[in-house]
N, C-alpha and C positions, 0 to 999 in steps of 0.2 A: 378632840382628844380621845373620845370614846369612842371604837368602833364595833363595827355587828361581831367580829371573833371575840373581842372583850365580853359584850355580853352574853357569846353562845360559851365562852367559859366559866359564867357566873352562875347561869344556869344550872347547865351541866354539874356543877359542885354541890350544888343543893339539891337536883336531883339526886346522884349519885351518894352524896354522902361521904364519900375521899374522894380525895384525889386523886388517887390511880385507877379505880372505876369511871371518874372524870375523864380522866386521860384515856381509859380503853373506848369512852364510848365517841369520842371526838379525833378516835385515831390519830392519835398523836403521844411523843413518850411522856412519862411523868417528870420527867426531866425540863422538856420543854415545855408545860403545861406550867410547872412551878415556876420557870423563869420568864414567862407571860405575865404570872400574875404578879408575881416584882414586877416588873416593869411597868406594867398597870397602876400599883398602889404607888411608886415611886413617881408616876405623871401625876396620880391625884393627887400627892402628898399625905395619903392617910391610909391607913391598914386595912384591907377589905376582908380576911379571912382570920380569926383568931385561931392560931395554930397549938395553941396548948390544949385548947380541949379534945377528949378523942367522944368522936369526931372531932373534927374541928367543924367549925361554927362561922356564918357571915358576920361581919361587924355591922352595925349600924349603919355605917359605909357601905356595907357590902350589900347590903336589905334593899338600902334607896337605887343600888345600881341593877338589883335582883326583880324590883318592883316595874322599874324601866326596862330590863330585859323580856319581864312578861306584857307587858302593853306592845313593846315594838316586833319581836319574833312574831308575835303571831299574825300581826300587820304585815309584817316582808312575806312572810311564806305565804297568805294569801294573798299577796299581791303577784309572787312567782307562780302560785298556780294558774291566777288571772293571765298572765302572758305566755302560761304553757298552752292555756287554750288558745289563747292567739294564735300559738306557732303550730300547733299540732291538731287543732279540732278536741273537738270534743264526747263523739263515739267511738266506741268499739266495746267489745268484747272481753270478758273477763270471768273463765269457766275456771275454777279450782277445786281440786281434789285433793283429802289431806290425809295419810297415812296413819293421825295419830287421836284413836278416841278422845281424851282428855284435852284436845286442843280447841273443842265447842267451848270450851270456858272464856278462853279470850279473843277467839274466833270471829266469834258474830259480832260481839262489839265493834270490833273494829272494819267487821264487813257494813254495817248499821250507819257507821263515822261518815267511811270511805263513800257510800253512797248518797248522804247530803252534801258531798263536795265533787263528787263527780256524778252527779243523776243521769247521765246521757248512756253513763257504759253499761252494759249487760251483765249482771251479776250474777253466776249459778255456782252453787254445792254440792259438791258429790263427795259421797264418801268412800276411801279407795281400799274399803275390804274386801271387795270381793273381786276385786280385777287387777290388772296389772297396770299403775299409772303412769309410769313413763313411757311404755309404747302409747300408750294412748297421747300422752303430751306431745311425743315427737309425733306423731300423726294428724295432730291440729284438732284432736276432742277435747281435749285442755289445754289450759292458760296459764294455769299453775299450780303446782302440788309441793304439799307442806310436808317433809319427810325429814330424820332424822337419820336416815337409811343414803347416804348421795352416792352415787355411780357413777365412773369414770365413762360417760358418754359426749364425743366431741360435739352434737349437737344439742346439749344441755348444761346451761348456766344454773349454778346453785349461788343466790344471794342469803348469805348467814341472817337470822333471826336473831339469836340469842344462845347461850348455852345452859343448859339445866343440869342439876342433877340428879341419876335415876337411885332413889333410895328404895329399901325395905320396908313396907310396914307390917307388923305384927300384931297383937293384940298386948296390950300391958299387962296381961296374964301370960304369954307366952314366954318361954325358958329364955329365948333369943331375945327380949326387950332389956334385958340388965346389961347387952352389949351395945357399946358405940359402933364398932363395927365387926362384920361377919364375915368367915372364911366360907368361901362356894360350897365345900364340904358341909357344911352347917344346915345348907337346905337338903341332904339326900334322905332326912326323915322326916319333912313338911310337905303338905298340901299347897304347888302355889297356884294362885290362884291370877289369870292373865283375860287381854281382851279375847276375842274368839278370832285369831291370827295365827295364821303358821309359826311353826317355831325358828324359821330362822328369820322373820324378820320382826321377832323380839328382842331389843336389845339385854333384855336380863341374860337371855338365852348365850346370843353373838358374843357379847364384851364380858360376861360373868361366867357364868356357866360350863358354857363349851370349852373355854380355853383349858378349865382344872378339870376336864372331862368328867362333869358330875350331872347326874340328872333328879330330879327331885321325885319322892317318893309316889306323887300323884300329879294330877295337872286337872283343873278345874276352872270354868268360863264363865264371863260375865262380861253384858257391852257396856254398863253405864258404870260410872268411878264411885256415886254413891251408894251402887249395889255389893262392890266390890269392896267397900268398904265397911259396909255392914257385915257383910261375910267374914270381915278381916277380926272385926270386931267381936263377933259372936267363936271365935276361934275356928272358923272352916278353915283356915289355911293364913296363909302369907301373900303379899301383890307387892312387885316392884312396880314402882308408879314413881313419873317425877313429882320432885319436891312440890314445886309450886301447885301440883293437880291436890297435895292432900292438905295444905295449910290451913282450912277451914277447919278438918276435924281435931289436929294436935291440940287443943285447947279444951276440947270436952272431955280430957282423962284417960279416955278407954282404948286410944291408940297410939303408940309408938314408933318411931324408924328407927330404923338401923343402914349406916354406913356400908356397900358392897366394898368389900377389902378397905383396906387403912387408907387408902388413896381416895377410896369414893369411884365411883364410874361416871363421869360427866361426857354429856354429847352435846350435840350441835343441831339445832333446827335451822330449817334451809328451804326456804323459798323456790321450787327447782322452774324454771324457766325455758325457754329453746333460744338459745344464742344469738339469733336476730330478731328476737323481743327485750330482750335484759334492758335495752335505754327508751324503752318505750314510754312516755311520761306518764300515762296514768298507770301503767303497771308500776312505776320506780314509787309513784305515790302512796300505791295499795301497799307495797311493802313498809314504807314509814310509815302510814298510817298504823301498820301493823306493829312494828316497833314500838310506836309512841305509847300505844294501848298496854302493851305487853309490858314496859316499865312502871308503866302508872300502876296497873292494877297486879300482877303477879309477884309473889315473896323468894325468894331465893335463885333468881337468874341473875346472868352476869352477860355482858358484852360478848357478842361473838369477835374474835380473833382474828376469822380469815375464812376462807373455803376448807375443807380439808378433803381427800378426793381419794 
């Protein structure tokens, strides 16, 4: 009566926390995700999801089917990787480059995972400040680069990570922390403060800035998030940084975000690839590995959508 989509949606809902993050992350609509889990709780005869609370909440029912989704998923999937090696071997190569300072955070973790489940493949780090990583991808020097930046290049596959959002932060002494959110004009009498990257492939810059043709008062560097955040904090300036790179500091008082425009500016991390690697099984696995990490451990992402190009 119970099969493995039943429990990869029981999961999912306790991951997720609703149901339409449920539904984004198992691609599939909320629509169809609700009328699985009726039909679910109508085979058991007993309610698996208490839909009054917000969130809503597993039943008792729903815990004992949650408890068995976590013993058995993780049995099949290492059983699937077991037969990937079967079909495919088990070397190669796996050179990535990642565009975006703050993504060491959940980076190595999951390079750390991925390599006690595939120890045979070759594992290297580069970091792609100072060079241009997609000629070098298409050229066979890498394997794959993490960018939030994708380019309409026919021999380059971009697999979605996640989406984030790239906020403000301020100092909780600064005039702009009493705002939810900031008009682009707002920064042309701040110091902001970025990794040490050209300015056009800053997204503050690209999706905020440029469009209201506004430039900020000064421009000031730093490569690491907690340097940059001291800075923020001691009032040197301002750092648009994704959410999830500053969630550790919001809780000590002394820093703030702020919202770019009423809408927010959200983007898309992106696994970029060369088009006759994209099904390659332990590349597909590096990327869920990466995934899996990236929910578990990061605060404010949300499913990626789709490619956007």
């Amino acid at each position: 009566m119970l099969e493995i989509r039943h429990l990869e949606t029981i999961a999912a809902i306790h991951e997720a926390g609703s149901l339409q993050e449920a539904a984004e992350r198992l691609h599939v609509t909320q629509s169809a995700l609700s009328h699985q889990l009726r039909d679910l709780e109508t085979r058991l005869k007993t309610p698996l999801l208490n839909r009054r609370t917000r969130p809503a909440r597993l039943t008792t029912a729903g815990l004992r089917v949650l408890a068995l989704a976590d013993d058995v998923l993780p049995r099949l999937k290492a059983t699937e990787r077991e037969l990937q090696r079967l079909a495919a071997g088990r070397t190669g190569r796996l050179h990535l480059a990642i565009e975006c300072h703050s993504c060491f955070q959940w980076l190595m973790p999951a390079m750390d995972a991925f390599r006690q489940e595939w120890p045979d493949v070759t594992l290297d780090l580069s970091a792609a400040f100072s060079f241009a990583p997609l000629p070098a991808l298409m050229r066979g020097d890498l394997d794959v680069v993490i960018t939030s930046d994708p380019q309409e290049i026919d021999a380059v596959s971009y697999l979605p990570l996640f989406r984030y959002e790239l906020v403000l932060a301020v100092s909780a002494s600064n005039p702009l922390a009493q705002y939810r959110h900031i008009e682009a004009r707002q920064l042309e009498d701040q110091v902001l403060i970025t990794y040490p990257v050209e300015k056009q492939r800053l997204d503050v810059f690209t999706a905020f800035l440029d469009p209201a043709g506004v430039e900020p008062a000064a421009l000031r560097t730093a490569e690491l998030t907690p340097i940059i955040a001291q800075l923020v904090a001691s009032q040197r300036g301002v750092a648009a940084l994704p959410n999830w790179a500053l969630t550790e500091y919001l809780g000590q008082g002394w820093l703030r975000i702020c919202h770019l425009g009423e809408q927010g500016v959200w983007r898309t991390l992106y696994a970029a690839v060369r088009v006759e690697d994209a099904e390659t099984h332990y590349l597909k696995a590096f990327v869920d590995k990466a995934q899996e990490i990236c929910f578990k451990t990061l605060s404010g992402i949300k499913a990626a959508r789709g490619v956007k190009l």
